[in-house]
C-alpha positions as CSV (number, residue, x, y, z in Angstrom):
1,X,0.0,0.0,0.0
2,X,1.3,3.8,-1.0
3,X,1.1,6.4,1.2
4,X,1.3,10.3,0.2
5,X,4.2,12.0,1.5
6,X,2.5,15.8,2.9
7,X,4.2,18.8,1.7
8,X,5.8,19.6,5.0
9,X,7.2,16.0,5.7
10,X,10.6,15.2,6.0
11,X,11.8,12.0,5.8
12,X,14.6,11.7,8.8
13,X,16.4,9.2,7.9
14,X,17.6,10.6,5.0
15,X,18.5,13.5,6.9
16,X,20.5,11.0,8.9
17,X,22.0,9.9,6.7
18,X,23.2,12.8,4.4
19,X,24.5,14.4,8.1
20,X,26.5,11.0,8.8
21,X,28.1,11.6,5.8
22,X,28.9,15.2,5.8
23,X,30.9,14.4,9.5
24,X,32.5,11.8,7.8
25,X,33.4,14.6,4.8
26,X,35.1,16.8,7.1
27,X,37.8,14.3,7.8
28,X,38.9,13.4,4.4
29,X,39.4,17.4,3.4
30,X,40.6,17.8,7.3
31,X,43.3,15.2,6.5
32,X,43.9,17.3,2.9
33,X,45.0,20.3,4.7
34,X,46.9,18.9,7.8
35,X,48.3,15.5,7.6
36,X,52.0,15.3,6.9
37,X,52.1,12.6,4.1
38,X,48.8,14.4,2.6
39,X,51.3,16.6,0.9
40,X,53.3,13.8,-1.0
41,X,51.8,10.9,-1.5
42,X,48.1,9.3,-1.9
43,X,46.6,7.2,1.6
44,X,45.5,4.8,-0.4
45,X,49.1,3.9,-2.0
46,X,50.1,0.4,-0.6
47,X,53.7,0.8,-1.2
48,X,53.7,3.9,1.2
49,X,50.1,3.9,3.4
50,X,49.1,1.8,6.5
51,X,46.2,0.7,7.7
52,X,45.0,3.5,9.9
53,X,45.6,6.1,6.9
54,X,44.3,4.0,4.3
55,X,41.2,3.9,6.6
56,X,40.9,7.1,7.1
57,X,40.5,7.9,3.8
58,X,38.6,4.9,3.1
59,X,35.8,5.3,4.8
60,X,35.2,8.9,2.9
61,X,34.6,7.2,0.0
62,X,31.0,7.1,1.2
63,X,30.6,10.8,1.0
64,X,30.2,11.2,-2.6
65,X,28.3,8.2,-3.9
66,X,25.7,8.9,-1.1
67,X,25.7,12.6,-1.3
68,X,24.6,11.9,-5.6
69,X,22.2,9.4,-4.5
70,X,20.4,10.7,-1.9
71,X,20.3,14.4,-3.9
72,X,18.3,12.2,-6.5
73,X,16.6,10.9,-3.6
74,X,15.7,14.1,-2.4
75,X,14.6,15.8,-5.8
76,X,12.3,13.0,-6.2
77,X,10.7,14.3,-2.7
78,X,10.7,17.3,-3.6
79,X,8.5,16.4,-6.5
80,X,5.6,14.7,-4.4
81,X,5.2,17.7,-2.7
82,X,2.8,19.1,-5.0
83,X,4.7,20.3,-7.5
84,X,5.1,19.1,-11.6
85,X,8.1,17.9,-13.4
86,X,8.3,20.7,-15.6
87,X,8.6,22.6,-12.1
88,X,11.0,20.1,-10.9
89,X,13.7,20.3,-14.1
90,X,13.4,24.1,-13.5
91,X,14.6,23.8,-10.0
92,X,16.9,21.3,-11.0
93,X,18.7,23.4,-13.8
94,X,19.1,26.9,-11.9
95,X,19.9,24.8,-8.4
96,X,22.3,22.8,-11.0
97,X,24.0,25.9,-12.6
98,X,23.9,27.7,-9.0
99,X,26.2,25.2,-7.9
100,X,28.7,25.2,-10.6
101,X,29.0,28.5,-9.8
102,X,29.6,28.3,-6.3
103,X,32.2,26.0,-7.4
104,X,34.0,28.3,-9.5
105,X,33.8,31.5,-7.2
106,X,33.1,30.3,-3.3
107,X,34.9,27.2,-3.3
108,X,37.7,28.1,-5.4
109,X,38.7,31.0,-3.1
110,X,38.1,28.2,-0.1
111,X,40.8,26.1,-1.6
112,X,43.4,28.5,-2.2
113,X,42.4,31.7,-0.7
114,X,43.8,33.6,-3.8
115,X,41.7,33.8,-7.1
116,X,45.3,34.4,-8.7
117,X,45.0,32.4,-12.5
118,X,48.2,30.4,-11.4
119,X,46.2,28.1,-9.8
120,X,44.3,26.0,-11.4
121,X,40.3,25.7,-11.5
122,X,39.6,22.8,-9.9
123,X,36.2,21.1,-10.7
124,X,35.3,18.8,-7.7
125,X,32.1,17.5,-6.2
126,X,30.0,21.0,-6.1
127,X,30.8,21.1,-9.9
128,X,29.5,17.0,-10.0
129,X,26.4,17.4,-8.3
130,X,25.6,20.4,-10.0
131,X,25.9,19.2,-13.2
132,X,24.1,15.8,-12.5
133,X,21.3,18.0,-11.4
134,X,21.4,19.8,-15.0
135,X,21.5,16.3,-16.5
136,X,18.4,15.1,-14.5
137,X,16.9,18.4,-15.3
138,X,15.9,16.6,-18.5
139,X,16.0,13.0,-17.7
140,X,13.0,13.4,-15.0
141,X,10.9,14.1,-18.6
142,X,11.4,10.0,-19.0
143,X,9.2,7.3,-17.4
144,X,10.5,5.6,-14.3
145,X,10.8,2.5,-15.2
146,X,12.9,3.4,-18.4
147,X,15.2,6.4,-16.4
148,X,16.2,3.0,-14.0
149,X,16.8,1.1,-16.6
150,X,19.3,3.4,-18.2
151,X,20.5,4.0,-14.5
152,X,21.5,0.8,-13.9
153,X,23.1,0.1,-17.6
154,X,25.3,3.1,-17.0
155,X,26.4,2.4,-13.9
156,X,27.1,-1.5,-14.9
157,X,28.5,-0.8,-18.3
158,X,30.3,2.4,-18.1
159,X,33.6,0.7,-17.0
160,X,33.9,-0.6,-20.8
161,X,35.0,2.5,-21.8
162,X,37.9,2.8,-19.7
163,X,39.9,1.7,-22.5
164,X,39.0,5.1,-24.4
165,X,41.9,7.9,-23.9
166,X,41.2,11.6,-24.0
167,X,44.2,12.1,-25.8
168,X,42.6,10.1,-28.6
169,X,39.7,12.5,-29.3
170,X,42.8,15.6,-30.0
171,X,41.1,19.0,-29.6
172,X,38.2,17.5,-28.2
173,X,39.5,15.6,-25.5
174,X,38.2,17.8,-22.9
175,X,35.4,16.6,-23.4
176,X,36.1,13.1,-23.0
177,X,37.8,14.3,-19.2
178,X,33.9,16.5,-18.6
179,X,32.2,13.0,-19.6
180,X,34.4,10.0,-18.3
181,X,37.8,10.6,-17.8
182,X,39.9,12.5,-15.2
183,X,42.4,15.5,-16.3
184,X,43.8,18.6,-17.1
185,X,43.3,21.1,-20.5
186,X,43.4,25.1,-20.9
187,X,41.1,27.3,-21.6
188,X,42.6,30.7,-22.6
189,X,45.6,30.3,-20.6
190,X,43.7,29.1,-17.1
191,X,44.2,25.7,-16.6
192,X,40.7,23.4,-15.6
193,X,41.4,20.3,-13.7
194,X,38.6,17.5,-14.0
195,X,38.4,15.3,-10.7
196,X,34.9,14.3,-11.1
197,X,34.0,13.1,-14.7
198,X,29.9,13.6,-14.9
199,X,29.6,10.0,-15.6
200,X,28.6,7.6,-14.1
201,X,27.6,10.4,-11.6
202,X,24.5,11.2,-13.0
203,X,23.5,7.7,-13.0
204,X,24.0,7.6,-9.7
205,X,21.8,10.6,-8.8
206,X,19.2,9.3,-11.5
207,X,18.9,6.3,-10.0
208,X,18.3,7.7,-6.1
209,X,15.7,9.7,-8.1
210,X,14.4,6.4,-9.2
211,X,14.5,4.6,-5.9
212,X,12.5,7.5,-4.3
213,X,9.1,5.5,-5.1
214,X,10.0,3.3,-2.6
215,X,9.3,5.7,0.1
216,X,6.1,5.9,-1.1
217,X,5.4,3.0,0.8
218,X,4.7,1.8,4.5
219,X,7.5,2.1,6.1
220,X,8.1,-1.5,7.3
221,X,7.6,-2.5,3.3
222,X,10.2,0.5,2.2
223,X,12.4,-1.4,5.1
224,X,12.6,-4.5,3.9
225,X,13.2,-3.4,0.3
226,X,15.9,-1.0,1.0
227,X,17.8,-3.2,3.1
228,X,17.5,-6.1,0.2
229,X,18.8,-3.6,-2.1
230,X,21.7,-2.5,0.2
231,X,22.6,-6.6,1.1
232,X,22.1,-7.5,-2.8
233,X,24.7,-3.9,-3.9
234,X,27.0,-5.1,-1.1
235,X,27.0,-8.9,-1.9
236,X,27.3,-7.9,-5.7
237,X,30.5,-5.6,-4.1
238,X,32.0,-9.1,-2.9
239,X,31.5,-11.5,-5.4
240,X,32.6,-9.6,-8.5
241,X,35.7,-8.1,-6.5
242,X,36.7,-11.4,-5.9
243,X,36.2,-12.8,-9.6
244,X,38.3,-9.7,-10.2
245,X,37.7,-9.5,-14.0
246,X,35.4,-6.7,-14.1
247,X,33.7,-3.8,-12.5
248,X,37.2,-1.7,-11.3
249,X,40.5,-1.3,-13.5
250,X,42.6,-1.8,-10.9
251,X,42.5,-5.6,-10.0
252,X,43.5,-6.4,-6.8
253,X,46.3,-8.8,-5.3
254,X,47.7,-10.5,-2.6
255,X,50.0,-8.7,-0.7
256,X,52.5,-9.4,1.5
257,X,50.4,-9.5,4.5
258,X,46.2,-10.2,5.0
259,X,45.2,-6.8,6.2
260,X,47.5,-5.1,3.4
261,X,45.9,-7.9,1.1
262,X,42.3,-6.6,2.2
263,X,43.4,-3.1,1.6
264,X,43.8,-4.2,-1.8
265,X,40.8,-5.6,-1.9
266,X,38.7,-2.5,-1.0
267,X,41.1,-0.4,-2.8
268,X,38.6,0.9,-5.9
269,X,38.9,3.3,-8.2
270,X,37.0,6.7,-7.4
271,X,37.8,8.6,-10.5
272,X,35.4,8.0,-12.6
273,X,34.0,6.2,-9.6
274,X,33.9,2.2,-10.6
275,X,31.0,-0.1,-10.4
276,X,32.6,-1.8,-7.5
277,X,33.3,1.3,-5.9
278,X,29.5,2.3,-6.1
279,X,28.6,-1.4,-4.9
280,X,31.1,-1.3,-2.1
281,X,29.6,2.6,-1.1
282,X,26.2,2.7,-2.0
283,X,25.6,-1.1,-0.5
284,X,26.4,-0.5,2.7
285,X,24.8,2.7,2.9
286,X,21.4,1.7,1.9
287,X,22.0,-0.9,5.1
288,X,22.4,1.8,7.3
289,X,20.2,3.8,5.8
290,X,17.4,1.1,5.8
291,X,18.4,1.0,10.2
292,X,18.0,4.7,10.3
293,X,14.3,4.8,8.9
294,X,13.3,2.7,11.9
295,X,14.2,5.3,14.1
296,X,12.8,8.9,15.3
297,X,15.8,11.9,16.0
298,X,15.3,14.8,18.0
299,X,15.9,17.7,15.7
300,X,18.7,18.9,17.5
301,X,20.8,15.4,16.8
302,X,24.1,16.2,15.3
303,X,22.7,14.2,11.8
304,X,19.4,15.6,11.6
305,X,21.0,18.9,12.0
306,X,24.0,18.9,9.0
307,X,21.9,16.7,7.2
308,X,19.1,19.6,6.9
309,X,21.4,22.4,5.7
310,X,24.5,20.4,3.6
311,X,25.5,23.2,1.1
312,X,25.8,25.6,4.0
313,X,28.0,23.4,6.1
314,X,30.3,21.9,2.8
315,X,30.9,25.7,2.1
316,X,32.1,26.6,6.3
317,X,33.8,23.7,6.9
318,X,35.8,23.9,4.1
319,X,36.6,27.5,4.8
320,X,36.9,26.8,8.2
321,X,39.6,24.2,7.8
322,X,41.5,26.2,5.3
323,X,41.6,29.3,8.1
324,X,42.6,26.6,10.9
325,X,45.4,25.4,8.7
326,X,46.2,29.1,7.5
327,X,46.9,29.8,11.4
328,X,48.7,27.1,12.3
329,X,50.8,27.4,9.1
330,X,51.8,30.9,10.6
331,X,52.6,29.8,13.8
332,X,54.8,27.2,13.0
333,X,56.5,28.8,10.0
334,X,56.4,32.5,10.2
335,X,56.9,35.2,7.9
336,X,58.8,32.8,6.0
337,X,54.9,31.1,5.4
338,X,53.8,33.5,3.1
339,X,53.7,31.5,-0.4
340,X,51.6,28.7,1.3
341,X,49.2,30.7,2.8
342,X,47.5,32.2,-0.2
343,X,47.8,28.4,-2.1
344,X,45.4,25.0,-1.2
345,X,47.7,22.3,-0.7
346,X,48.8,19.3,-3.2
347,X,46.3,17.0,-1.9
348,X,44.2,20.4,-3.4
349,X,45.9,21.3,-7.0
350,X,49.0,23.2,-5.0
351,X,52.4,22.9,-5.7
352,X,54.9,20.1,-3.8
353,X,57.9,22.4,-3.8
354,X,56.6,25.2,-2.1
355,X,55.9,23.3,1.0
356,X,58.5,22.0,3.7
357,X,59.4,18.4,3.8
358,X,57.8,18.4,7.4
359,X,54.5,20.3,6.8
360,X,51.2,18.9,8.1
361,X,51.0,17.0,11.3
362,X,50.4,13.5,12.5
363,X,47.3,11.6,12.3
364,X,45.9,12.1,15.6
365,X,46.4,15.5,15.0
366,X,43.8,15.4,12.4
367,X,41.5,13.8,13.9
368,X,41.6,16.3,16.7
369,X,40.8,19.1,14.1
370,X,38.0,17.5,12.8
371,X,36.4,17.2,15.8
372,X,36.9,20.8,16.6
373,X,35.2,21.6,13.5
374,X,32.7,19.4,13.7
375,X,31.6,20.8,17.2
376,X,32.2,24.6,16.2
377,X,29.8,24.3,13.1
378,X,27.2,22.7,15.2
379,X,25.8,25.6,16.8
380,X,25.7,27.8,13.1
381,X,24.5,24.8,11.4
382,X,21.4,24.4,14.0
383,X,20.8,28.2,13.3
384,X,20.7,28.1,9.9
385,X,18.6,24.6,10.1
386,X,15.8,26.3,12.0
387,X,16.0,29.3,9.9
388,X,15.2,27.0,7.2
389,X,12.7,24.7,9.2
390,X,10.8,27.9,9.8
391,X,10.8,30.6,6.9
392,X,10.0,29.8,3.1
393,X,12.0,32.4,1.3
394,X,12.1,30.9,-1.8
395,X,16.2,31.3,-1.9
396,X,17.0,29.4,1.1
397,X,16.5,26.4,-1.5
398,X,19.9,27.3,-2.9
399,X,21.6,26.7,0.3
């Protein structure tokens, strides 16, 4: 049996969810700006990682995938609340476009502090989500059962064309790094760096879209199904990694011990993320997600709180961690600090060789930052979330 969501519910465990994963956020770009290996070398390199790094940055894989997902989840809601789809691709394509904006004015100055064309323009997940939300703009014309079909093919498919080079396409390879492959080109002397290829992104917010008729239903039925779809994802995740033929292009191997062996194992590719990757993220999270939705939060809980205003806490934390680091940077170095403090750090686009071989800090020292950050946006992010909970501005929408 259906029920009919009214147009001033909110579905909590969504909430929940997205909030989970925007804590989890803040560590990953914490660890960008203070650890001391973030500056040369990648966590998840085996030849130079352990476990507790590799972890670290492992479990922020989940940020993304679920972040996509649950935005298609949420535009889907946003539809059912009396509104048309000619209403919803409108939304979608200026909310869409807002973002890429965002990420080529708000964020770029919160990654480098300087607007100076030397650095380059990085296009990261505000620029992802906002153009999947162009892209769905038109796809939510299609009938559901066909937009999950396609969905689904994309996501399951798109890894044969990994083959396909940029370079091959010449003066249009830029194009192939926008649709499905990572990199660098210029455009009128700037240079545009590519981290997150569109697809299979927009399959992935397409298909939350999608799944948003299951919350249509009871919620003991929308349960069950979610958590079948989240054990089905994760066992998928398991079986195919260990076939290892398909689904990542990075096979896995033993190594020379079993944890580094299982590090290898979970160690999938996020850029263009890989089916595995989105079966090993997106699995798991619709588990969690499937625990959450049995479950009432007060609205002051931590989750229900980020998870209500996301765009407003990705754009202080980030600025907030960049200030942290600026300060400490100054501390520790001086006047002699000066070219790092107006530049984001290699882990962000920025150069090795202006940084000291000991910048950045150890691990726990991260983790002791994050927390801080965590805790200080708290208190703005509850103001803003009631702000929002209680006016109808039609702006607040784009935060």
């Amino acid at each position: 049996m259906s029920t009919t969501l009214q147009p001033s519910s909110r579905l909590q465990s969504i909430d929940a969810l997205r909030g989970a994963i925007m804590i989890i956020m803040a560590l990953d770009h914490t660890r960008d700006f203070f650890h001391i290996s973030a500056t040369f070398f990648s966590p998840t390199d085996l030849t130079r990682t352990y476990p507790f790094l590799f972890f670290t940055r492992w479990i922020t894989h989940f940020c993304a995938p679920v972040f996509t997902f649950t935005a298609g989840l949420g535009a889907f809601l946003w539809l059912q609340r009396g509104r048309t789809k000619t209403q919803l691709s409108t939304f979608l394509l200026t909310r869409g476009l807002w973002l890429i904006f965002l990420e080529l004015t708000v964020m770029r100055l919160a990654y480098n502090f300087n607007f100076a064309s030397r650095f380059p323009v990085l296009l990261l997940v505000m620029w992802e989500l906002g153009g999947c939300m162009v892209s769905l703009a038109l796809l939510v014309k299609l009938p559901y059962r066909l937009l999950a079909l396609l969905s689904i093919a994309v996501i399951a498919l798109h890894n044969l064309l990994d083959p396909i080079n940029a370079a091959s396409f010449a003066s249009y390879a830029p194009v192939w790094n926008v649709i499905h492959q990572p990199g660098a080109f210029l455009v009128h002397g700037l240079v545009i760096v590519v981290g997150y290829p569109l697809v299979p992104w927009i399959a992935v917010m397409s298909a939350g879209f999608c799944f948003g008729r299951v919350f249509l239903r009871e919620p003991a039925r929308r349960q069950k199904i979610i958590l079948t779809t989240g054990c089905a994802l994760t066992a998928a995740f398991i079986i195919l990694r260990t076939i290892n033929l398909y689904g990542d292009p990075e096979k896995w191997s033993p190594q020379h011990s079993v944890i580094f062996t299982l590090l290898s194992f979970l160690n999938c590719t996020k850029y263009p993320p890989s089916l595995l990757y989105l079966l090993m993220t997106l699995g798991p999270a619709l588990i969690v997600l499937a625990r959450l939705d049995r479950h009432r939060f007060s609205i002051a809980n931590p989750l229900i709180v980020f998870g209500r205003v996301p765009l407003f806490y990705f754009i202080a934390h980030f600025y907030l961690i960049h200030l942290l680091s600026f300060l400490t940077t100054w501390i520790r170095y001086g006047a002699q600090s000066y070219p790092i403090l107006f530049s984001s750090t290699p882990a962000m686009g920025g150069s090795e060789k202006l940084f000291p071989a000991d910048f950045g800090y150890p691990l726990w020292v991260v983790y002791a930052v994050w927390l801080f950050v965590v805790v200080s946006l708290y208190p703005l992010c509850r103001w803003f979330a009631n702000i929002k909970a209680t006016r109808t501005d039609w702006w607040l929408s784009y935060l």
